[in-house]
N, C-alpha and C positions, 0 to 999 in steps of 0.2 A: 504494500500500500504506500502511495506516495507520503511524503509530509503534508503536504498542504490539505490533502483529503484527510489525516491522522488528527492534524491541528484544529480542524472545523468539528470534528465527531467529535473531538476532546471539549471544546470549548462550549457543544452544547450540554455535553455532562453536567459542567462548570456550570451553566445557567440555572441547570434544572435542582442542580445541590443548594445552591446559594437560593434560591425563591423559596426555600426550606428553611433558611437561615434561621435559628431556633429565637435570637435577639429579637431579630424583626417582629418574627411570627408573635412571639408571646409579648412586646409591646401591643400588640394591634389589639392585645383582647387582656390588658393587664385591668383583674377586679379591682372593684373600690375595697378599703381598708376596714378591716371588722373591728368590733369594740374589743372581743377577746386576742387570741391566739393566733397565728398564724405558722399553720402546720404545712407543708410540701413534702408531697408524697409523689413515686413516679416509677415507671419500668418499660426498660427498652432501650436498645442498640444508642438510640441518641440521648438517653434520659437525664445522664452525668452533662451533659453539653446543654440540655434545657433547664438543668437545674443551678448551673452558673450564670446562666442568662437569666432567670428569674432573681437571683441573689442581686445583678449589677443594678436591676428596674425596681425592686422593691428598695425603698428607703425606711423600710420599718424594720423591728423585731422579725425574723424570718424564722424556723426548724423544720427539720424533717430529715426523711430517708427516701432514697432512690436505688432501684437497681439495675445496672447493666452489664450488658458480656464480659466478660476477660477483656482485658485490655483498653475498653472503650471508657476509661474513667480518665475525668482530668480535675484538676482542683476547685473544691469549693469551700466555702469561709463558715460559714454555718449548717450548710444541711449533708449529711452523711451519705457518702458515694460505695453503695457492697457492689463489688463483681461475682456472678455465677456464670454456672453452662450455657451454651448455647449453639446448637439447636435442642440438644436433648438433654433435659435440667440433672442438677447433681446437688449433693449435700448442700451446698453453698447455695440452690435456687430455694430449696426448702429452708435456711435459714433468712435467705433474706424477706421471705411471704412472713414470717413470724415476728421479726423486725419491725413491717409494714405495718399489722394489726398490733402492735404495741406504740408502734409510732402514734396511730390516732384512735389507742383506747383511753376512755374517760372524758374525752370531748363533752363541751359542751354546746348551747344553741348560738351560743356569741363567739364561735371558734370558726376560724374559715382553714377549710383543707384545700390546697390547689392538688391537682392529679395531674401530672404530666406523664402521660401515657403515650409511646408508639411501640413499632414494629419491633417484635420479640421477648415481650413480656410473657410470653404463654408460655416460652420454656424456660425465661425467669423466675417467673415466679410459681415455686411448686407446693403445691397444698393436697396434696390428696385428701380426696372425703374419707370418712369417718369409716373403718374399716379396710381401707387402703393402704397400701405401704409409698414410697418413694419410689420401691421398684418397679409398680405399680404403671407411676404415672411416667416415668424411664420407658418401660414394653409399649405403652401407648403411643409414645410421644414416635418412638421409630418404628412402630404400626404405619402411624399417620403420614411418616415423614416416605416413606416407601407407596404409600400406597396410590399416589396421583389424584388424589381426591383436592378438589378446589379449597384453600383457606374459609369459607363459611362454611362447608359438609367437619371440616375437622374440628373448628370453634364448637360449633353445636354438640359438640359429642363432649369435648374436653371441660368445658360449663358443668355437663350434668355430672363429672366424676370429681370435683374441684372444690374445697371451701372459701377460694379466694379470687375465682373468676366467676362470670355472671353477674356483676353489679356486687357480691358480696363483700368488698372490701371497703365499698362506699358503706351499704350498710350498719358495715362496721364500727363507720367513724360518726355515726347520728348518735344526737340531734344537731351535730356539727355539721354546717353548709359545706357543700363541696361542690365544686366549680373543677369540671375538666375539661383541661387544654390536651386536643389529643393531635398528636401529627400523624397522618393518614396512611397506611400501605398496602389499606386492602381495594379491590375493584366494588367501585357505587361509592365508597367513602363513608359507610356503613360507620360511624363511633364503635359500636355496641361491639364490631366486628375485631378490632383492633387489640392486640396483645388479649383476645379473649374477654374484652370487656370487665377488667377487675372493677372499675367502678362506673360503668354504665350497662344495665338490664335490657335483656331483650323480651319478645314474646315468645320466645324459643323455648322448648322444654326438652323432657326425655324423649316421647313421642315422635319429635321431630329428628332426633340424635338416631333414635333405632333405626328412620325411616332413612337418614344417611347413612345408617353402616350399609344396607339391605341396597340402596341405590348404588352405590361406587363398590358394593363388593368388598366392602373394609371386613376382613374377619381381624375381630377386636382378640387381645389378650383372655385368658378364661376368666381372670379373676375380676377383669374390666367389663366384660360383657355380663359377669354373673348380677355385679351390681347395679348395672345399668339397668337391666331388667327390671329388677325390684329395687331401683331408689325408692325413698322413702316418699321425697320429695323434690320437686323440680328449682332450679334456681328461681331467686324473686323476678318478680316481673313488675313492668314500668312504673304501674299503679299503685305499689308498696308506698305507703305512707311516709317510709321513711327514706322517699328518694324525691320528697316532694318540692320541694326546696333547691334541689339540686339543679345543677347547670352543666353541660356539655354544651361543648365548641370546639368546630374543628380546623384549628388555626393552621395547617399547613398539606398538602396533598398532591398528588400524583398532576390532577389536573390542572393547578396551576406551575407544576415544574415541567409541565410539559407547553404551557402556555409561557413560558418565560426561554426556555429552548426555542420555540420559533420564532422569539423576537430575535436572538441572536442568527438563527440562518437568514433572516430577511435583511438584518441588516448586514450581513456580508455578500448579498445579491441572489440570494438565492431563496425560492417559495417555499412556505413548509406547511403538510398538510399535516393534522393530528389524527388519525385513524380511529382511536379509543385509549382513554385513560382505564379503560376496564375488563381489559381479553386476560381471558382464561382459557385454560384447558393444556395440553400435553403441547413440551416446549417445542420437539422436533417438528407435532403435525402445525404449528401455530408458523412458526419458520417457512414451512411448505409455502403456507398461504401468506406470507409473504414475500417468498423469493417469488412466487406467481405473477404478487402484483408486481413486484420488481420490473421482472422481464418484460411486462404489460408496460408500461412504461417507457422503458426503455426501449424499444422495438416497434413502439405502434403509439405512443406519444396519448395512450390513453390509460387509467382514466384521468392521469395528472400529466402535463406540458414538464418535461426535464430544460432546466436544471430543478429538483425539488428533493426535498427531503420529506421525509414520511416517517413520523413519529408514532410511537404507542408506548401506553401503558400498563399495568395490571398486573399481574401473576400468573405467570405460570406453572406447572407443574412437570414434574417426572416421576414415572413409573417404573418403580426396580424389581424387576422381577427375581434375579438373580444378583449374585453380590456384585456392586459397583465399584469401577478407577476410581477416579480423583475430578471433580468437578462441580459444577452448581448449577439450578437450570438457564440462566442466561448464557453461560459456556458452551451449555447444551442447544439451544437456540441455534446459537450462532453458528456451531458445526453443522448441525442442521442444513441453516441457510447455506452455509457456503458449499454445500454438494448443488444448495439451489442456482446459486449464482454462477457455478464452473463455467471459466472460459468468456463473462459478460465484461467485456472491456467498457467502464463508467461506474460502474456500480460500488460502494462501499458502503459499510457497516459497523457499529457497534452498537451492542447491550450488555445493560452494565445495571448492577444493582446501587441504587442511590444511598445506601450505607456502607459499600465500599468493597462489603464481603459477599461474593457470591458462593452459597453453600459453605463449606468446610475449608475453603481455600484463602490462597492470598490476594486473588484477584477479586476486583469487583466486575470482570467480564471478558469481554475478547472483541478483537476487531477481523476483518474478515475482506473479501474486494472478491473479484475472479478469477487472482490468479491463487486464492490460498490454497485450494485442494490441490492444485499443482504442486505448489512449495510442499505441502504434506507430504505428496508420494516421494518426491526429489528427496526427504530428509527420512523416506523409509518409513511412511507411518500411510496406512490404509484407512483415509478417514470412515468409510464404512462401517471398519470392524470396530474403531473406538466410540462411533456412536451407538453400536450396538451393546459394549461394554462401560457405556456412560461414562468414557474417561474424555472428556473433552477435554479440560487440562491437559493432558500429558501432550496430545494433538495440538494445541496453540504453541504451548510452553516449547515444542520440538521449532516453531517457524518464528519467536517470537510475535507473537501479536495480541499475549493475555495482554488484559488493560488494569496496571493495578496503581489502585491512591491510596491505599489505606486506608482505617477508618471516615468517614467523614464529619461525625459528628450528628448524623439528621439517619432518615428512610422513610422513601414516598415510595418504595416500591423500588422496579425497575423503569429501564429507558431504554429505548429501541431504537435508532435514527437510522435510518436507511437511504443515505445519498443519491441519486442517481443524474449522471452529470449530462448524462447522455453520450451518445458514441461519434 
């Protein structure tokens, strides 16, 4: 891939990270000051970097606890930054969920709790219900993580087995106001959706959880599916009293860091259309259909005029059937595509996940053009067999073209931009 095509896919990254900007975001929707207390509570990949940003904008008394990945912690003056697992939670996810409900027990009604909640709090924060172990919610979490199922079929399930997702951690913290600032990573921008909704309830119940194992084919763990069966009781819902008072807001999201990426390709001349801030479904078949429109494009100047770039959204998924390489679904995407694109002279590409980390790895993604599959075989590597082996890493990593920044600080998701300059 050229420079200048690497420098433009790079820079919309850059756009769609920083419209996230955690400062920004939580000025735009900073509460008015309570008579009591002011507690900050939070979990997720960017939680530590919204919880310094809330410390610079409040000029009052601030405390709390927040929890985020390994690594993703940076300094703050008053509220406590734990790092746990992630993707699949460990002793340090369940001690930081214990943390949280001690952080806002005893509250009272003059006490204001902020919730900065995003992407990756579900495997932060681990509580298994009553009768559950750690292990428990460990077999679930890489149930869920293999099994391709859309981030709402998984939330739904992981609610009902949970004391501290489904709105239960707001709960927690009543008759204390609680006002959540949530930055967005799911498709529709769903709150409730988001790190599994620790403090914001859905109408979702058991009912609906069985009815997603049964739909995607999820065969649950024994011990998860036994109690799922017979919970006792479903997570609270909207209507609970003691969420009556309560505020959600959702200050930062996929669709506007995708709306902030084509201001930047328009202003370096070139059209950008947004596709959807909300596609889901398996990463390779979603790559298909856009190496499709690609070539559409690029070839017949329908249904977009090139030079244009072609943006989306949302989550995708992948389905492991068997044990997997080394990779993440935007890697996987991207390999994808680039069987799609072999040999399209104009065409370039990157997806990249807006937290930095795609999957397990150190990349937040990979970049891709026409001639990558080429470079692949030249360097000995069958991209065929590695997308069949879900090692797309080791595939970019062999031609250099993973895309890595490290953490970011923020996650709206991924980002997709698909150049095409014309031939």
């Amino acid at each position: 891939m050229n420079s200048q095509d690497r420098d433009l896919l790079s820079s919309l990254f850059a756009a769609a990270v920083a419209a996230a900007d955690p400062h920004k975001a939580i000025a735009a929707r900073l509460p008015a000051k309570p008579k009591g207390r002011t507690i900050v509570i939070g979990a997720g990949k960017g939680a530590a970097q919204l919880a310094a940003a809330f410390e610079d904008l409040w000029d009052a008394p601030v405390e709390g606890t927040v929890v985020t990945r390994y690594g993703y912690a940076c300094p703050t003056r008053h509220i406590r930054v734990l790092e746990a697992a992630h993707p699949v939670p460990d002793k340090a996810s369940l001690a930081a969920s214990e943390a949280l409900f001690e952080t806002v027990s005893g509250l009272g009604p003059d006490d204001l709790v902020v919730a900065l909640i995003c992407g990756g709090g579900s495997a932060l924060l681990a509580a298994p219900a009553e009768g559950l172990m750690l292990a428990d919610e460990v077999a679930l979490n890489q149930t869920l993580l293999a099994s391709g199922a859309p981030i709402g079929a998984m939330n739904v399930i992981r609610k009902q087995v949970s004391r501290i997702k489904g709105g239960r951690l707001a709960a927690a913290a009543y008759p204390a106001h609680v006002i959540s600032l949530i930055v967005s990573d799911v498709p529709g921008d769903d709150p409730a959706q988001v790190a599994s909704g620790p403090t914001v309830p859905d109408m979702l119940g058991r009912a609906e959880a069985l009815v997603a194992t049964r739909d995607h084919g999820i065969i649950l763990p024994e011990r998860i599916a036994r109690y799922l069966a017979d919970a006792p009781e479903d997570a609270p819902k909207p209507d609970d009293p003691r969420f009556a008072r309560n505020e959600v807001h959702v200050i930062a999201s996929s669709a506007r860091s995708l709306e902030a990426a084509a201001e930047v390709a328009r202003a370096a001349g070139i059209e950008a259309v947004i596709l959807s801030d909300a596609i889901e479904g398996e990463a390779r078949d979603i790559a298909r259909m856009h190496g499709a429109l690609a070539r559409e494009v690029l070839m017949r100047g329908r249904p977009f005029v090139p030079p244009v770039v072609m943006l989306s959204g949302g989550e995708t998924t992948v389905t492991i059937r068997d044990k997997a390489g080394r990779g993440g679904r935007n890697s996987e995407f991207m390999l994808s595509l680039s069987v799609q694109i072999e040999g399209c002279k104009g065409i370039a590409a990157l997806a990249a996940d807006t937290d930095g980390i795609d999957g397990s790895e150190n990349n937040a993604g990979a970049f891709a053009d026409g001639d990558t599959v080429k470079c692949m075989r030249e360097a000995g590597i069958d991209p065929a067999q590695m997308l069949a082996a879900h090692d797309a890493w080791s595939a970019f990593d062999a031609v250099d073209q993973l895309f890595v920044t490290g953490p970011t600080g923020t996650n709206v998701n991924d980002l997709r931009a698909i150049l095409i300059r014309g031939q």
